[in-house]
C-alpha positions in Angstrom: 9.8 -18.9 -14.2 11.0 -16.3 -16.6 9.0 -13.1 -15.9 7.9 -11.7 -19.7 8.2 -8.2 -19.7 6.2 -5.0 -20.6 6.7 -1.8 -22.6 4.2 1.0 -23.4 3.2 1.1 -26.8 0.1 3.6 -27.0 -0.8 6.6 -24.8 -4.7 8.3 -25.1 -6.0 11.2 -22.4 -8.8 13.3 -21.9 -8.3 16.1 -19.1 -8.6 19.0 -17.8 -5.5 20.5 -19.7 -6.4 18.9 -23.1 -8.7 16.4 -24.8 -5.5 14.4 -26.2 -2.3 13.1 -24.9 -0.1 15.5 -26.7 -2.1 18.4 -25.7 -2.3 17.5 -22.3 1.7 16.8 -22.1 2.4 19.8 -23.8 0.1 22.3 -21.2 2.0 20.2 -18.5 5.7 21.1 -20.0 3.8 24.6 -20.4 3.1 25.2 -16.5 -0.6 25.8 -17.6 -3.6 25.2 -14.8 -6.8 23.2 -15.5 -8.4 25.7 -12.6 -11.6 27.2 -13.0 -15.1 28.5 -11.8 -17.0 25.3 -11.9 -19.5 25.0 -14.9 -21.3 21.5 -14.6 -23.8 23.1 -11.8 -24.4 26.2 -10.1 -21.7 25.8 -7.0 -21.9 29.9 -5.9 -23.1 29.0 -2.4 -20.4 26.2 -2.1 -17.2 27.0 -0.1 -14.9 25.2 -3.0 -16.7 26.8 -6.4 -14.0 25.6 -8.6 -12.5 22.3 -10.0 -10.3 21.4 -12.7 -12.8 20.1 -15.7 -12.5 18.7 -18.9 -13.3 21.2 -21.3 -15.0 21.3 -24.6 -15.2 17.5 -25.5 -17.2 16.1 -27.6 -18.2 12.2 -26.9 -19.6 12.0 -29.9 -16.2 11.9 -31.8 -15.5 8.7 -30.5 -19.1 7.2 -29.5 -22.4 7.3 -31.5 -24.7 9.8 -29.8 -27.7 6.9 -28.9 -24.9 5.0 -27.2 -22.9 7.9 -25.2 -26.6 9.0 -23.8 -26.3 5.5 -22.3 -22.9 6.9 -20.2 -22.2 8.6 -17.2 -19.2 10.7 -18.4 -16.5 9.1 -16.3 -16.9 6.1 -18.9 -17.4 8.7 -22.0 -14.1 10.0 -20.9 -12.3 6.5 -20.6 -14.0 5.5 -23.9 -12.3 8.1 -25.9 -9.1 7.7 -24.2 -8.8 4.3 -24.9 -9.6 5.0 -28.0 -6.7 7.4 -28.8 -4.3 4.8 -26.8 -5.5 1.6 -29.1 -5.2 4.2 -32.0 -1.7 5.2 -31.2 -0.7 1.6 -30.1 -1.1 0.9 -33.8 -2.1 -3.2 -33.5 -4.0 -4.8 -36.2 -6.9 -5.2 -35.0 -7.4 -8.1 -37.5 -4.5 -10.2 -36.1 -3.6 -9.5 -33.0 -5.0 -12.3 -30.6 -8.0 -10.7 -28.9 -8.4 -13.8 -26.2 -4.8 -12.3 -25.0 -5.8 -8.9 -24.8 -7.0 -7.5 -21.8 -8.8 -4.3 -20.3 -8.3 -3.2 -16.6 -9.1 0.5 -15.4 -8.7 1.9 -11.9 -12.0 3.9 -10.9 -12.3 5.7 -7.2 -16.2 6.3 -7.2 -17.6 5.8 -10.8 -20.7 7.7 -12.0 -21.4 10.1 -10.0 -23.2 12.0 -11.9 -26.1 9.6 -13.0 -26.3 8.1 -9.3 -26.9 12.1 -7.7 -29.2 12.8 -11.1 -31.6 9.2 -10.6 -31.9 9.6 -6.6 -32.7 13.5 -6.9 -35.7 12.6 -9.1 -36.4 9.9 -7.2 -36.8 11.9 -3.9 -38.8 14.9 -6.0 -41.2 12.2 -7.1 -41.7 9.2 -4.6 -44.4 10.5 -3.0 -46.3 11.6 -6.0 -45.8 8.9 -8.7 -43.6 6.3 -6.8 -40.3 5.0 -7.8 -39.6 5.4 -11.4 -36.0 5.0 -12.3 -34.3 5.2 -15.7 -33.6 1.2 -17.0 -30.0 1.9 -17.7 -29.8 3.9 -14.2 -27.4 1.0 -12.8 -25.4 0.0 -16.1 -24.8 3.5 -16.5 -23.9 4.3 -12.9 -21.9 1.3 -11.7 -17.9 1.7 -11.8 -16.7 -1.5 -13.5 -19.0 -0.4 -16.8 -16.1 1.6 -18.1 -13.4 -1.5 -18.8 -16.4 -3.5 -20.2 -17.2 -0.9 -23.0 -13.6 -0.9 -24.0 -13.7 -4.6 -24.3 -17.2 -4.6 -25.8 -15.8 -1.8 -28.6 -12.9 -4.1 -30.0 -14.0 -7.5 -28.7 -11.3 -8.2 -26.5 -11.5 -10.8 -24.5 -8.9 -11.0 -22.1 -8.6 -10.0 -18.2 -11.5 -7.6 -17.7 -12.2 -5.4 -14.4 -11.6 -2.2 -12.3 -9.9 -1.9 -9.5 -10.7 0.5 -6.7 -9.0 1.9 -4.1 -9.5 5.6 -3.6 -7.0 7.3 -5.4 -4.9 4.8 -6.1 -7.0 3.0 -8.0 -5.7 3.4 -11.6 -1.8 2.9 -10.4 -2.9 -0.8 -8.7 -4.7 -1.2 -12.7 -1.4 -0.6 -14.4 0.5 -3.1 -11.9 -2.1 -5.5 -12.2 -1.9 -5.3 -15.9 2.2 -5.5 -15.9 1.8 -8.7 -13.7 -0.8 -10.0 -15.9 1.8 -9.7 -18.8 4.9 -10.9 -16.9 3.2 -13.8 -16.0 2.1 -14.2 -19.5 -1.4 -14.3 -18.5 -2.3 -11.6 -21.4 -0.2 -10.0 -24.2 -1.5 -6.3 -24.1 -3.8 -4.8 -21.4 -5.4 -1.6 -22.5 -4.9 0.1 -18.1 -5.8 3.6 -17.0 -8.5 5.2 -14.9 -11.7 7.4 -15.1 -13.4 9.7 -12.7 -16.0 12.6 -13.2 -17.3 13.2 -9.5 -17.4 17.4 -10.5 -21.0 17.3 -9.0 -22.8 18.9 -6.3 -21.9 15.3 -4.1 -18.6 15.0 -5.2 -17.4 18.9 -4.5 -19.9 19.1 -1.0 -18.8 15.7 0.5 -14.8 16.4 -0.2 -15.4 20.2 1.1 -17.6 18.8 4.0 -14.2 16.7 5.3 -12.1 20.2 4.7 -9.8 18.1 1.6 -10.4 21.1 -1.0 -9.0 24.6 -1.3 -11.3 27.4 -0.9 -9.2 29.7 -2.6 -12.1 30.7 -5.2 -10.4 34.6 -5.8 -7.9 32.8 -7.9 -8.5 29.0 -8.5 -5.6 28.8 -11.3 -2.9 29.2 -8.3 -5.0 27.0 -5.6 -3.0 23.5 -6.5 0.2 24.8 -4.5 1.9 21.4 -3.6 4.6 21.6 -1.0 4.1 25.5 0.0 3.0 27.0 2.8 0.2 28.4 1.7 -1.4 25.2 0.8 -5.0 24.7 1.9 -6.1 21.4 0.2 -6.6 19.7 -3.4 -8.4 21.1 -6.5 -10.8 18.2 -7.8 -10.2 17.0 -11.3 -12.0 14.8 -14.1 -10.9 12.6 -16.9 -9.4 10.0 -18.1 -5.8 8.8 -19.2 -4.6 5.6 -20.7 -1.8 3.0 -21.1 -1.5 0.3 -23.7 0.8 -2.2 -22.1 2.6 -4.8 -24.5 4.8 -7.9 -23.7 8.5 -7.1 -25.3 8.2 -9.7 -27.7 5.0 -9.2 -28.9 5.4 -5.4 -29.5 8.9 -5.8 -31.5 6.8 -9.0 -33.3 4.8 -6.0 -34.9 7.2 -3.3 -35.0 5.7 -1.0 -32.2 7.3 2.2 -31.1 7.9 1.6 -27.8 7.2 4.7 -25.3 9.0 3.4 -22.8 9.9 -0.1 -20.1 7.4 -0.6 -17.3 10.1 -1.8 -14.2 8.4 -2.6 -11.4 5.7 -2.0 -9.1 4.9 -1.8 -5.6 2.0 -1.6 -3.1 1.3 -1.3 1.1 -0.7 0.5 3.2 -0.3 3.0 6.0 -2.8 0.9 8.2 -3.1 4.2 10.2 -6.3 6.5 9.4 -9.2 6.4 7.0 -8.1 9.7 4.9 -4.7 11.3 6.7 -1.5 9.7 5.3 0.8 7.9 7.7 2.5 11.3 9.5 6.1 9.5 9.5 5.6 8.3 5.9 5.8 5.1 6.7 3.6 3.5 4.0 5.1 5.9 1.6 8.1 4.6 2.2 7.4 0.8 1.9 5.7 1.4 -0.8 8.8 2.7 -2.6 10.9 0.2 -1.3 8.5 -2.2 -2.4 8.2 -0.5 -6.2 12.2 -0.6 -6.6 12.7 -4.1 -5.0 10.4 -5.1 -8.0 11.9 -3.7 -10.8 15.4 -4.9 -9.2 17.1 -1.6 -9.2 18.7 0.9 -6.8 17.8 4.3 -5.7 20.0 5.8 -7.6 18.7 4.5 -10.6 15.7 6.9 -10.5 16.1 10.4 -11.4 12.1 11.7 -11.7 9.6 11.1 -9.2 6.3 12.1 -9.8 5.1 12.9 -6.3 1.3 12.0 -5.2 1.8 15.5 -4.1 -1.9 16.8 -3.8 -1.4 20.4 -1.8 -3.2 19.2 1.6 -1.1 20.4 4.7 -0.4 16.9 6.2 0.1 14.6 2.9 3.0 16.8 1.3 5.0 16.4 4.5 4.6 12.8 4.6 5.6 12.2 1.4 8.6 14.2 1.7 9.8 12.6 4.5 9.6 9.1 2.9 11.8 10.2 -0.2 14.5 11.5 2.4 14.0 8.2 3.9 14.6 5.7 0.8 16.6 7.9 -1.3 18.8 9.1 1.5 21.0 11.5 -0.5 20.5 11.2 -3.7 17.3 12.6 -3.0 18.9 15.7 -3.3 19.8 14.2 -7.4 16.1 14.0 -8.3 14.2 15.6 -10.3 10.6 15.8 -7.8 7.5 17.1 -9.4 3.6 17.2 -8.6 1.4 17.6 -11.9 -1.6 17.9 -9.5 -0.6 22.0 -9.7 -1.5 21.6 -12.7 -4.4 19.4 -13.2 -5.8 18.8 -10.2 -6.8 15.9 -8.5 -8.3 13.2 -10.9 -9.3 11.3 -8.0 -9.2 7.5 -9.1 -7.7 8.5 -12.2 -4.9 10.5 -10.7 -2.2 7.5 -10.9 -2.9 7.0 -14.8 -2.1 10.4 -15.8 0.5 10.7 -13.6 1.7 7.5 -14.9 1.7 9.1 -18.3 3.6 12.3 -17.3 6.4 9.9 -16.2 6.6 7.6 -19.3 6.6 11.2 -21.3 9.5 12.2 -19.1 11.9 9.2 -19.6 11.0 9.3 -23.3 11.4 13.0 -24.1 14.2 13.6 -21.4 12.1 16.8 -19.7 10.4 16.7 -16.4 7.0 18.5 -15.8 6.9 21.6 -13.2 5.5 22.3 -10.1 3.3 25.5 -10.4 2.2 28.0 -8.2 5.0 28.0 -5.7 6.3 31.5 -4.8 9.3 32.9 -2.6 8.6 33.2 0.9 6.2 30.8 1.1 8.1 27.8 2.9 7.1 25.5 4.9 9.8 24.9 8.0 8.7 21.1 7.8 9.7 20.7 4.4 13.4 20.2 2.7 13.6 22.9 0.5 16.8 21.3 -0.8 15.0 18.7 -2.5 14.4 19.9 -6.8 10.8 20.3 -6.4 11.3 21.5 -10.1 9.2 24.8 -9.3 8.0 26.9 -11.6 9.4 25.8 -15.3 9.9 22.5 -16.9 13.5 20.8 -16.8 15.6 19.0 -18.9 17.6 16.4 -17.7 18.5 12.5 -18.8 15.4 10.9 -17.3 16.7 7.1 -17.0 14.0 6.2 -15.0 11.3 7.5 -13.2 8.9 6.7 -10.6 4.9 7.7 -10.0 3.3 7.7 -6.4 -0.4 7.6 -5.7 -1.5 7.4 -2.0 -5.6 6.9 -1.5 -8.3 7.6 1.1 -8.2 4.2 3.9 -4.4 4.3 3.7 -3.9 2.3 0.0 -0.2 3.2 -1.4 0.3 1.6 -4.7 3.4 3.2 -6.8 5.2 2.1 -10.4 8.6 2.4 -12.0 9.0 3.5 -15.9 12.5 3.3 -17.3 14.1 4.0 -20.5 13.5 1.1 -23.4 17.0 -0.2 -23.9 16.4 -3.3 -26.1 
């Protein structure tokens, strides 16, 4: 069997550097941080009181208000991103074939939010006026609701789910969605991921395990990915999405086309519930895996967008593995972690950082890595890799490729190349 294959057509984001796409690429290129004092609840006796957050959105530009009260915002924020990515995708909504179109997000935890809110006033008033919970507490909290409102909005009734595996989540939805396609199972999938776990649960369990910087005197420079320094991950929020488009079908309509999706590739370190393998070695075959895929060599990649999250054991790890399956053309590459910039999204992580790299082949730039300073090495890191510090890059970007490691050892990664007809 002839495997179909896939090009980006559309692109919509909300995050914690802008509430579009272009904005958010555009603060990328820029260097800016998402970093600050935390707003959505009072965290001054936490040890982490900052987070990167989405700031001044509106849901109501994109969802009518009686229906976005009916949200946690992890699903507000992938409502409104799809929404811009089906916008920008430009399809007829009147022809295209809505059995054939699809909706899969990747979501790590889901609403947080509403699930800390209902229990909290739960426990406050058990003992007084027994349980009493809010009807849409579990349609509202429950992580698979976001891909169903998408569907629900446009009526498509293709493929339909989440997947979830930690932070990995939304790069295993954008390879099940190119596999879908390829296998001409669907002929778009609107893929991405959502999270909004900037709560007093979200911020106290990840401090409790010692994942999050502390460094509250000056959260901007806290994401420091492959320095010394580094003392954990900031903790993001948002949403980005992809619309993914069988060849055919998007030159059938005259799409622009963003960029090819390659290949894709998944494993798992089968080593430790939250440390990455120390060797790399699910890093590594996860790579490996990713390229064999898309049926190209090492050397065909000159961008990778590193997982990269600023925790002490992780950047190592991941290091080594490029060293490993790049061997020296490592030293070629163009390596870069946008999680300096805006955080950690969490589940979503893989679907913006899938966007930075589609952004990168098309516009021929590569995104920074901020907050690194001289003098602050670390002896267990190759400092002779391009860790493009400090300023955006330009460069011919044939092809680039996007890691995203999650908690219980889950390694999924894909490959975006230049569109070449």
């Amino acid at each position: 069997m002839e495997l179909k294959r896939v090009v980006v057509t559309g692109i919509g984001a909300v995050t914690p550097l802008g509430n579009t796409a272009a904005e958010t690429w555009q603060n990328m290129l820029n260097g800016v941080s998402g970093a600050a004092p935390i707003t959505h609840f009072d965290a001054s006796k936490f040890k982490a009181q900052f987070a990167c957050e989405v700031k001044n959105f509106d849901p109501e530009q994109f969802i009518d208000k009686k229906e976005a009260r009916k949200m946690d915002p992890y699903c507000q924020y992938a409502l409104a991103a799809a929404t811009m990515a089906v916008d920008d995708s430009a399809m007829d909504l009147e022809q295209v074939d809505k059995n054939r179109v699809g909706v899969i997000f990747g979501v790590g935890i889901g609403g947080m939010k509403t699930y800390e809110e209902e229990v909290t006033a739960y426990a406050k008033t058990a003992d007084t006026i027994g349980p009493k919970f809010n009807p849409f507490f579990v349609p509202k909290m429950i992580a698979d609701i976001c891909a169903g409102h998408i569907s629900i909005k446009y009526g498509f009734h293709g493929p339909n789910y989440i997947t979830s595996s930690a932070c990995a989540s939304s790069t295993n939805a954008l390879a099940d969605a190119f596999n879908l396609i390829r296998l001409g199972k669907a002929d778009v999938v609107v893929s991405g991921g959502a999270e909004a776990a900037i709560t007093a649960a979200g911020v106290g369990g990840f401090t409790a395990m010692k994942a999050l910087s502390t460094r509250n005197e000056e959260p901007q420079k806290a994401s420091r990915p492959f320095s010394a320094s580094r003392d954990g991950f900031v903790m993001a929020e948002g949403s980005a999405v992809l619309v993914l488009e069988e060849l055919e079908h998007a030159k059938a309509r005259g799409a622009k086309i963003y960029a090819e999706m390659a290949g894709a590739g998944m494993s798992a370190d089968a080593h430790h519930i939250t440390a990455s393998h120390p060797e790399g070695l699910g890093a590594k075959l996860v790579m490996e895996n990713a390229l064999e895929d898309a049926g190209m060599k090492p050397a065909e990649i000159d961008y990778i967008n590193v997982h990269g999250t600023s925790t002490p054991v992780g950047d190592i790890s991941e290091c080594k593995a490029i060293l490993d399956v790049f061997g020296q053309h490592a030293y070629e590459l163009n390596i870069s972690s946008t999680k300096s910039m805006t955080g950690h999204l969490l589940g979503a992580a893989g679907a913006i950082e899938a966007m930075a790299s589609v952004m990168a082949v098309k516009e021929d730039i590569v995104p920074p890595t901020i907050n690194h300073e001289d003098g602050d090495e670390d002896p267990e890191i190759d400092y002779k890799l391009n860790f493009t510090f400090g300023q955006a890059q330009k460069r011919p970007v044939r092809a680039a490729l996007s890691n995203t490691f999650g908690f219980g050892g889950h390694n999924a990664c894909v490959i975006f190349k230049k569109y070449a007809g």
